[in-house]
KEPA-748626 format. One record per residue: x, y, z of N, C-alpha, C in turn. Coordinates in steps of 0.1 Angstrom, whole numbers, plus 2048, in hexadecimal, padded with zeros to 3 digits. Example, Ala and Ser with C-alpha at 12.3 -4.5 7.8 and 13.67 -1.06 7.14 Angstrom:
// residues 2
{node {884,7C7,84E},{87B,7D3,84E},{884,7DF,84E}}
{node {880,7EA,847},{889,7F5,847},{881,800,84F}}
// end
This chain:
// residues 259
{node {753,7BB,73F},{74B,7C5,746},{742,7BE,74F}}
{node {741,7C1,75C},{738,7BC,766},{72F,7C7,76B}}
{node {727,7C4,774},{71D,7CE,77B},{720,7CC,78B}}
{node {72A,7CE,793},{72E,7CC,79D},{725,7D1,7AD}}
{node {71D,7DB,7A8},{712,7E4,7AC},{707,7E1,7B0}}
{node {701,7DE,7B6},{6EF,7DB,7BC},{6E5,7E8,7B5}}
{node {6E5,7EB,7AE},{6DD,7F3,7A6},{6CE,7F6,7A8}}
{node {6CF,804,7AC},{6BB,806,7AE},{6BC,810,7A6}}
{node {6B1,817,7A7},{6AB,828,7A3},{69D,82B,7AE}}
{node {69E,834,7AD},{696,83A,7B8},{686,83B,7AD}}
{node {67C,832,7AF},{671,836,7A9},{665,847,7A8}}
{node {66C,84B,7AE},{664,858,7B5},{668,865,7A6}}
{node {673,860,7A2},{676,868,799},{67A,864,790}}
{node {674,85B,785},{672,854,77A},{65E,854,776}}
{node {65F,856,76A},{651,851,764},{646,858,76D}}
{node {64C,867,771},{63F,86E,778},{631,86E,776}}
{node {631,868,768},{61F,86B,762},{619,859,769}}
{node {622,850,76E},{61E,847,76F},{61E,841,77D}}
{node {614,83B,781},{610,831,78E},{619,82D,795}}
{node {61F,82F,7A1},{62A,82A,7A5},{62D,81A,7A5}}
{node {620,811,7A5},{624,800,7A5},{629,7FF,797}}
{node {625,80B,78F},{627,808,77E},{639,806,77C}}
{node {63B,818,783},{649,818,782},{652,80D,78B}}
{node {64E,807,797},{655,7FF,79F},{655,7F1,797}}
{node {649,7EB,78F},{64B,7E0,788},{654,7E3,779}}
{node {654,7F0,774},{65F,7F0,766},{66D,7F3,769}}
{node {66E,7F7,777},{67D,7F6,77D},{682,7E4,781}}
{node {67B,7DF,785},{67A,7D3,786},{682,7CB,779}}
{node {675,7CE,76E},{67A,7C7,763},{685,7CA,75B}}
{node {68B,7DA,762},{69A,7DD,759},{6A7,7D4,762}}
{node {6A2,7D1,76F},{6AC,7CB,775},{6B1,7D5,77F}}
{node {6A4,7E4,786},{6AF,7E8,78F},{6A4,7E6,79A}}
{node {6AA,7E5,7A7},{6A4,7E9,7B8},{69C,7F6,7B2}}
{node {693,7F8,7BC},{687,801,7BE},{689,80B,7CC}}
{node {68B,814,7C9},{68E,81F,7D5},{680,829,7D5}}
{node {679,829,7E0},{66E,831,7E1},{66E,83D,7F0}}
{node {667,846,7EE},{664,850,7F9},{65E,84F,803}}
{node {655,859,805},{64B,857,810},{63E,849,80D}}
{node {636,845,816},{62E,83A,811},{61F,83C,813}}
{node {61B,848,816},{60B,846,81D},{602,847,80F}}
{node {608,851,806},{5FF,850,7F8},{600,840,7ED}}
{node {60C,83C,7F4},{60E,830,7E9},{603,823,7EF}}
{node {601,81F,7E2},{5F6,80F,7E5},{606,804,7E5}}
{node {607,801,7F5},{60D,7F8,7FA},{60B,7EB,7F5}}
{node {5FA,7E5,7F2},{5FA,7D8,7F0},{5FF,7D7,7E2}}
{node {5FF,7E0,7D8},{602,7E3,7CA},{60E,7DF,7CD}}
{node {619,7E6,7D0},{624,7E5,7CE},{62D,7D8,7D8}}
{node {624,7D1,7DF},{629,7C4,7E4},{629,7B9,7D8}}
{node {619,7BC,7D2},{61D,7AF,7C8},{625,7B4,7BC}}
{node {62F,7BB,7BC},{633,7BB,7B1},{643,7B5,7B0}}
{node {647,7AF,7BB},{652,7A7,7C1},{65D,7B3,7BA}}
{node {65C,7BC,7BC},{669,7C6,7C1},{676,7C5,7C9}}
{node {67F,7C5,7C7},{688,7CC,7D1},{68A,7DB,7D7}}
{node {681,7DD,7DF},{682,7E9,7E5},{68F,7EC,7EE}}
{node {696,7F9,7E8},{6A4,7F4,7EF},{6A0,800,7FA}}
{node {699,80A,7F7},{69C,817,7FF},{68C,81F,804}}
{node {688,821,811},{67F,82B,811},{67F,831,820}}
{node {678,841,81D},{67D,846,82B},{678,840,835}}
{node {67F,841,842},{67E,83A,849},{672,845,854}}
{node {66F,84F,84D},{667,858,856},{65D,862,84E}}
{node {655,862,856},{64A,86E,850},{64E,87B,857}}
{node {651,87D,864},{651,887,86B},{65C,886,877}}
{node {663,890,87F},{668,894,888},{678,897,882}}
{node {684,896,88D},{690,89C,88A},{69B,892,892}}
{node {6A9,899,894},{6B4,88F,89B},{6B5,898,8AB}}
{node {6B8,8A3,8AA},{6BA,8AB,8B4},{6AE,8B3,8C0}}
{node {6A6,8AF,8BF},{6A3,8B6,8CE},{69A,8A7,8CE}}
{node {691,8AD,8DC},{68B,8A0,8E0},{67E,89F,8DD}}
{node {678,8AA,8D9},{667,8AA,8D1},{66B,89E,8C6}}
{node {672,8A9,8C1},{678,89F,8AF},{67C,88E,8AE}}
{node {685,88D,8B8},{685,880,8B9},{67D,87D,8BC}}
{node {675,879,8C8},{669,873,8C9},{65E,870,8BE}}
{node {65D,879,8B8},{657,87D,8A9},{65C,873,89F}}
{node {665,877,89E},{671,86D,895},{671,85A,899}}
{node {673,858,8A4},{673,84B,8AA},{661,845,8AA}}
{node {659,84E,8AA},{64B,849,8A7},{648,842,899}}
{node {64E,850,891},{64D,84E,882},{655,843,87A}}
{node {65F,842,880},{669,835,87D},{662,826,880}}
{node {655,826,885},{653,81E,88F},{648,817,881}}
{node {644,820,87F},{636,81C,870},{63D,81A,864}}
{node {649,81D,85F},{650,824,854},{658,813,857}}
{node {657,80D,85F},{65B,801,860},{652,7F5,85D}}
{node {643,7FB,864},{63C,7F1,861},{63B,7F0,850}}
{node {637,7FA,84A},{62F,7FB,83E},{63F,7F6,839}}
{node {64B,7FA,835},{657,7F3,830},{65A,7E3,830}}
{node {657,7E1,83B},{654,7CC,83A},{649,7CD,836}}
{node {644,7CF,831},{638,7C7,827},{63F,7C8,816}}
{node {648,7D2,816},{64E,7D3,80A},{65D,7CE,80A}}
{node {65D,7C5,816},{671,7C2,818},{67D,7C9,815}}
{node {676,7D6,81A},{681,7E5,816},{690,7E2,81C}}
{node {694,7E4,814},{6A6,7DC,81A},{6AB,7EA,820}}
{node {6AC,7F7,828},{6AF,804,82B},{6A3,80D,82C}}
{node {69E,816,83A},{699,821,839},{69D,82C,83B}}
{node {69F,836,83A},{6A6,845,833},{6A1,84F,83F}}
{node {6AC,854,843},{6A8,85E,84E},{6B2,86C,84B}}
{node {6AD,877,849},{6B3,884,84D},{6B7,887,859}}
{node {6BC,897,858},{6BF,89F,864},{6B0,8A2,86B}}
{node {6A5,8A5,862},{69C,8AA,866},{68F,8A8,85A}}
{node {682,8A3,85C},{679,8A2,854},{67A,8AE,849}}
{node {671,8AE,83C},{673,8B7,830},{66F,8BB,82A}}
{node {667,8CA,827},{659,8C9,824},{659,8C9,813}}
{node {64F,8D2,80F},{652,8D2,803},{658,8DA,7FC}}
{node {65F,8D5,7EF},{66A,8D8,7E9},{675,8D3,7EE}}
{node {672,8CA,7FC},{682,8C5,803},{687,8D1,808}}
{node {67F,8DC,811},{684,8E2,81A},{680,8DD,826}}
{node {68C,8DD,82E},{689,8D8,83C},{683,8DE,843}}
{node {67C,8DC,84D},{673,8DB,857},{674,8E4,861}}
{node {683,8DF,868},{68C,8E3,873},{695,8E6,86E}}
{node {69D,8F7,86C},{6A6,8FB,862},{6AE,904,874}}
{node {6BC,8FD,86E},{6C6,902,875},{6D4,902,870}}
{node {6D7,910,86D},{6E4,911,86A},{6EE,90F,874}}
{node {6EC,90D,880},{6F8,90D,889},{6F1,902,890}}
{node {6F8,8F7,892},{6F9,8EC,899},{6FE,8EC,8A7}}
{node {6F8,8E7,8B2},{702,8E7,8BE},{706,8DC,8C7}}
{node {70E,8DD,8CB},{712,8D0,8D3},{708,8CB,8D9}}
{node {6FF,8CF,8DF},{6F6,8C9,8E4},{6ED,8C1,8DD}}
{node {6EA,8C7,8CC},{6E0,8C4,8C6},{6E8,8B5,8BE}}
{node {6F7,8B7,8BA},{6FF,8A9,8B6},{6FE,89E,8C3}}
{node {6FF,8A1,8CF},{6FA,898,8DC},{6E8,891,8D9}}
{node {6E2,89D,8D4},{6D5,895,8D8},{6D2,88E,8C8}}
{node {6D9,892,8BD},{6D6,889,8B0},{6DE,87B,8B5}}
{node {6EC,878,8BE},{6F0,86E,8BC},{6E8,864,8C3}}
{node {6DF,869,8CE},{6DA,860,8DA},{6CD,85D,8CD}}
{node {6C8,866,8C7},{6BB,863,8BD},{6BF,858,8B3}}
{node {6C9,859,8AF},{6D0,84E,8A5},{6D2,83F,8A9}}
{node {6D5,840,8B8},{6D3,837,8C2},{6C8,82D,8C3}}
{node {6BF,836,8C7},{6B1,831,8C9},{6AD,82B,8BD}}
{node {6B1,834,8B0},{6AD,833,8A4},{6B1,820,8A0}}
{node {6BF,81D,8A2},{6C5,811,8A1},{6C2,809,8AD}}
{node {6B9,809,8BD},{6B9,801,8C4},{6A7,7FB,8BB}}
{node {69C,803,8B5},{692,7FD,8AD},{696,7F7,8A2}}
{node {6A2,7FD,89B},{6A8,7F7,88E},{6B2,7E5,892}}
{node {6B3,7E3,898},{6B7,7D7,8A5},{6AA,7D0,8A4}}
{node {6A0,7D1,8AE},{698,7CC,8B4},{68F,7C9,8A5}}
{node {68C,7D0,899},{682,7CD,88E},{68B,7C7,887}}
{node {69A,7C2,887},{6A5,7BC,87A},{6A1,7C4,86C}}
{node {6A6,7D5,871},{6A4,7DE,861},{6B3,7E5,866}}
{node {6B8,7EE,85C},{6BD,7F5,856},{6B9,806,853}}
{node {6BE,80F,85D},{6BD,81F,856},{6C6,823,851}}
{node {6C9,82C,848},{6D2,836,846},{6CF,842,848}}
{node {6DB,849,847},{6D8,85B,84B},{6E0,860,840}}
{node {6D6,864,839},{6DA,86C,828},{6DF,87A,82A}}
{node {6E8,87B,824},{6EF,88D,826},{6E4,895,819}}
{node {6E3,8A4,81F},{6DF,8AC,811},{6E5,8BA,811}}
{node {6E3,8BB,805},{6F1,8C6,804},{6E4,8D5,806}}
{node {6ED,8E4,80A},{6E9,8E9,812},{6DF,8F4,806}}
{node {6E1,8F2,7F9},{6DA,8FB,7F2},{6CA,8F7,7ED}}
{node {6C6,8E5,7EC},{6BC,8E9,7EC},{6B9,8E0,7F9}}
{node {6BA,8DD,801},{6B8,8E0,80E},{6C2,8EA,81A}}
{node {6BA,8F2,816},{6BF,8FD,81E},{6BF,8FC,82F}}
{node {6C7,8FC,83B},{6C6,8FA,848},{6C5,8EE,84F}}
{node {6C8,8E4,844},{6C4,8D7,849},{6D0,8D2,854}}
{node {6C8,8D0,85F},{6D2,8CA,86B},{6DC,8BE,867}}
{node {6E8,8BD,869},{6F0,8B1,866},{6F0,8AA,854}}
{node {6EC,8B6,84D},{6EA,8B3,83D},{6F8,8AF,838}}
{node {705,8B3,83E},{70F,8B3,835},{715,8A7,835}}
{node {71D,8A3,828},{724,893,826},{72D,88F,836}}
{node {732,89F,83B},{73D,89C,846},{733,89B,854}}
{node {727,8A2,85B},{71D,89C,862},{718,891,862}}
{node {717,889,857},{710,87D,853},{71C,875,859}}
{node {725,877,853},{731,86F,854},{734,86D,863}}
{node {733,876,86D},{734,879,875},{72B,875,883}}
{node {71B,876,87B},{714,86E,886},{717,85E,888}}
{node {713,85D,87C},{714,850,877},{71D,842,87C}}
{node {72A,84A,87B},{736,840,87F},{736,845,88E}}
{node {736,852,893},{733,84F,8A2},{72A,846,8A7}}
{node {721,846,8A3},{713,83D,8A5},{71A,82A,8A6}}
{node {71D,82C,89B},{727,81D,893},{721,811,898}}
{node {716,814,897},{70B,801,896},{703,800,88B}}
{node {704,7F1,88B},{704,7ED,87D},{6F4,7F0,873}}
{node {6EC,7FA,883},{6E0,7F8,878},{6E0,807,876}}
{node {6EA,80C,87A},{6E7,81A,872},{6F5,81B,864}}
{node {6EF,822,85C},{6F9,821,84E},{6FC,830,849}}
{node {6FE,832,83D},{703,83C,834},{6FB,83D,82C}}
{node {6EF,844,829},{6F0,846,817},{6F6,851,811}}
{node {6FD,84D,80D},{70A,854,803},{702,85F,7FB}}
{node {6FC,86A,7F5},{6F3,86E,7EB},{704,879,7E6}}
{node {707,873,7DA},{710,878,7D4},{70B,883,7D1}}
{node {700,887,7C4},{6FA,896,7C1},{6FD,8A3,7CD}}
{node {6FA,89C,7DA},{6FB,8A7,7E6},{70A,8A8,7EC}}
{node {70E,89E,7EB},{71D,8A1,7ED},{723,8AB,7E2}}
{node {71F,8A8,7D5},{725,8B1,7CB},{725,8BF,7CD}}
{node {716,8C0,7D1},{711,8CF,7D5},{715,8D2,7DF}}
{node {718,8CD,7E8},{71F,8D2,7F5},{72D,8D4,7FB}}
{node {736,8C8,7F4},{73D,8C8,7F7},{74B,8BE,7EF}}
{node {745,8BC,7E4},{74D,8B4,7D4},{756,8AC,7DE}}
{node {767,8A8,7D4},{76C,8A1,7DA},{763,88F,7DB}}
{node {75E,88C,7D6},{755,884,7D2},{75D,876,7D9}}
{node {768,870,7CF},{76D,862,7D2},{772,862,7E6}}
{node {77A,870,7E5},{77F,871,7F4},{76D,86B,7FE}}
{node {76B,870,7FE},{75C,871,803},{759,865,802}}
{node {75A,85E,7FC},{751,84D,7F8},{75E,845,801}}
{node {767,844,7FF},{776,841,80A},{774,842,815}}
{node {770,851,81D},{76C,84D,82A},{762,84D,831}}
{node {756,84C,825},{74A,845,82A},{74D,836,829}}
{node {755,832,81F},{750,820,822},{74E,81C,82B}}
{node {754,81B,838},{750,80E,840},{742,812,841}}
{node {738,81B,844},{731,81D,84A},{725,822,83C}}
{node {728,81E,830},{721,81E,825},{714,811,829}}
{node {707,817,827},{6F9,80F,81D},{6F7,810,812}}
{node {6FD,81C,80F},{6F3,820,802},{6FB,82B,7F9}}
{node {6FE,829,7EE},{703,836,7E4},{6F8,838,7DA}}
{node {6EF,84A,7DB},{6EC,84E,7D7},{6EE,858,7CD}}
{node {6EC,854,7BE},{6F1,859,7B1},{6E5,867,7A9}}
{node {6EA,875,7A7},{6E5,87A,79B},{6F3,884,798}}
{node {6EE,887,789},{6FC,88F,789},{6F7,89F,78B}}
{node {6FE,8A7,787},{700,8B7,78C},{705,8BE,77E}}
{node {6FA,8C9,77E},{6F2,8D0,782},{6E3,8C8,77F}}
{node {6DB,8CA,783},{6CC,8C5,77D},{6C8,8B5,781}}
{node {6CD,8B2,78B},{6CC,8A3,792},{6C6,897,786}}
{node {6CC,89D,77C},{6C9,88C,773},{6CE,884,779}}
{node {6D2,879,76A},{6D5,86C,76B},{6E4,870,769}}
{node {6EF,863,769},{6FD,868,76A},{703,868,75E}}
{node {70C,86F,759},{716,873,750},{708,87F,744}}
{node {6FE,885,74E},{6F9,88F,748},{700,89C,74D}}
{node {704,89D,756},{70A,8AB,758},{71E,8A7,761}}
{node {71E,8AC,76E},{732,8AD,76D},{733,8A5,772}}
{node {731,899,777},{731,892,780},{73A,88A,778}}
{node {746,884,77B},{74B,876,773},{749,868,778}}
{node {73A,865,77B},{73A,85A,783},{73D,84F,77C}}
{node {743,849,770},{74C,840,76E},{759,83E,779}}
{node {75C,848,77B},{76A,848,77F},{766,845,791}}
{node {759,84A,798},{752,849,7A0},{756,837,7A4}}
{node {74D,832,798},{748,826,799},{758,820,798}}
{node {762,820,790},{76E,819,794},{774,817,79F}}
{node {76F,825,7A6},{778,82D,7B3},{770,821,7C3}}
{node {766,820,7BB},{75D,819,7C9},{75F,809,7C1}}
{node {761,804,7BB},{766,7F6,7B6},{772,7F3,7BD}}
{node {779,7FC,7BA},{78D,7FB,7BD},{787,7F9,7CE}}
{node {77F,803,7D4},{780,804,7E3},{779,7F7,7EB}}
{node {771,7EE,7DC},{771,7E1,7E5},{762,7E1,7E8}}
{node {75A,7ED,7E1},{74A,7F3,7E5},{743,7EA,7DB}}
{node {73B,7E0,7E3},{72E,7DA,7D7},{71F,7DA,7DB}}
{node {71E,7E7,7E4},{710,7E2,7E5},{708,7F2,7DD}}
{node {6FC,7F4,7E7},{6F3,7FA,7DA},{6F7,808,7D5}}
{node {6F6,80B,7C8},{6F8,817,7C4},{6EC,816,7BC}}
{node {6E2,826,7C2},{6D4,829,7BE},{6D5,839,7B5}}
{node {6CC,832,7AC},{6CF,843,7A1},{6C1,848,7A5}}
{node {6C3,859,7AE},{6B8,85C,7B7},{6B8,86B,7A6}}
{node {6B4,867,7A3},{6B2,873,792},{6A7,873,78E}}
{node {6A6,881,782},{69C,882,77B},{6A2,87E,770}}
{node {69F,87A,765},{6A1,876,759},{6A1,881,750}}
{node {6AC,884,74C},{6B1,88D,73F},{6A6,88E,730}}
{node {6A1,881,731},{69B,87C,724},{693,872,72A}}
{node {693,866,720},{68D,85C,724},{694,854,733}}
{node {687,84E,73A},{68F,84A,744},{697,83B,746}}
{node {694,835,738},{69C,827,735},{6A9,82F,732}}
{node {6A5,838,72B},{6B6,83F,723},{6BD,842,733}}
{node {6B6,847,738},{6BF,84D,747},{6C4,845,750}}
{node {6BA,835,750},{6BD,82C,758},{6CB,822,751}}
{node {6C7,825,73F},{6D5,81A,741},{6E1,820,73A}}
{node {6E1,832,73D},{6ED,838,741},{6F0,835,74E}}
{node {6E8,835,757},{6EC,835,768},{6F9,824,765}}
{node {6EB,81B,762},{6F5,80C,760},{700,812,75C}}
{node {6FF,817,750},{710,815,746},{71C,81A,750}}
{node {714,827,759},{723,82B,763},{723,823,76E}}
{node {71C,81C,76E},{724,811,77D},{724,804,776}}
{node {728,804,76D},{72D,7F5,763},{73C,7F5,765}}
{node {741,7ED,76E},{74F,7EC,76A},{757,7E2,762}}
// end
């Protein structure tokens, strides 16, 4: 049995009663990468000394892909969401269709997409990768499925897919978030196949109730063989709430990407 997998968890949703440098240093000591959110409430200096691997955080506080307020908005916000990320050597910053408020409803809700508005996300994604160049970082553009983000511009696994590899430079990526593909559009392994080339990131909870995996239908054993066989070794992050305890959740997550 090996661990073939770069292994994180998203701290944001583990050990809620506790300090985020708390939870970033006991993910540390289980052996996974550290995936975090937004950064203005977090103590930055805290979580620098705690020699982390931060694999994931958004790359934005504010704006969108498609019109030109939003980008500019977006291209500002990418601009700090960079600075404060090198101080923590964030290996990937995370970008949507459109900023999210709370509960993760989007901001800018649009059920109908138009040519014009996929024209001005690809030139935004552009710009987005000529700063991701010039700083030597890394974005992805995370899909979300349409129930609990409702209207979200370019949310689906096949939009993602779509900007992405049109775009096809190397500092823009994939984050894969399996849970939303499930909800949106299942077919799971297909979906990991033709995101590879253009994969950063596979993001793991299972369905219904976004735990940890083999809590609800998800068979991500067979997941994790399916992305082995396809030659996939880089990070798979368990973005979950924990069913129970969150060691119990974290080293179910391990057990299904143990091959």
């Amino acid at each position: 049995m090996s661990q073939p997998f770069q292994l994180a968890a998203c701290a944001e949703m583990l050990w809620l009663d506790r300090p985020m440098d708390w939870r970033a240093a006991r993910l540390t000591e289980m052996g996974f990468g550290v995936g975090l959110w937004n950064w203005p409430d977090l103590d930055i200096e805290k979580l620098e000394g705690i020699g982390a691997n931060y694999t994931i955080m958004n790359g934005y506080l504010e704006g969108r892909l498609a019109d030109d307020e939003g980008a500019d908005l977006l291209l500002n916000s990418a601009k700090e969401a960079v600075k404060v990320g090198k101080r923590l050597d964030v290996d990937r910053f995370n970008l949507h269709g459109t900023g999210l408020g709370d509960g993760g409803i989007p901001i800018w809700q649009h059920e109908v997409v138009t040519g014009k508005m996929w024209l001005k996300a690809h030139d935004t994604l552009n710009r987005i990768c000529d700063l991701a160049e010039k700083e030597d970082v890394i974005f992805t553009l995370e899909n979300l499925n349409h129930l609990d983000h409702p209207g979200c511009p370019f949310g689906s696994t096949a939009d993602v897919l779509a900007l992405v590899s049109s775009v096809d430079r190397p500092q823009l990526r994939i984050n894969l978030d399996l849970y939303h593909t499930q909800i949106g559009e299942g077919d799971l392994i297909r979906w990991c196949e033709k995101c590879l080339p253009w994969l950063g990131e596979i993001q793991v909870a299972d369905n219904p109730g976004r735990c940890e995996p083999e809590s609800g239908e998800v068979n991500y054993k067979a997941i994790a063989k399916a992305l082995f066989d396809l030659d996939y070794r880089g990070p798979v992050a368990m973005e979950a709430f924990a069913s129970s305890a969150p060691e119990a959740a974290l080293e179910s997550f391990r057990a299904a990407f143990t091959i």
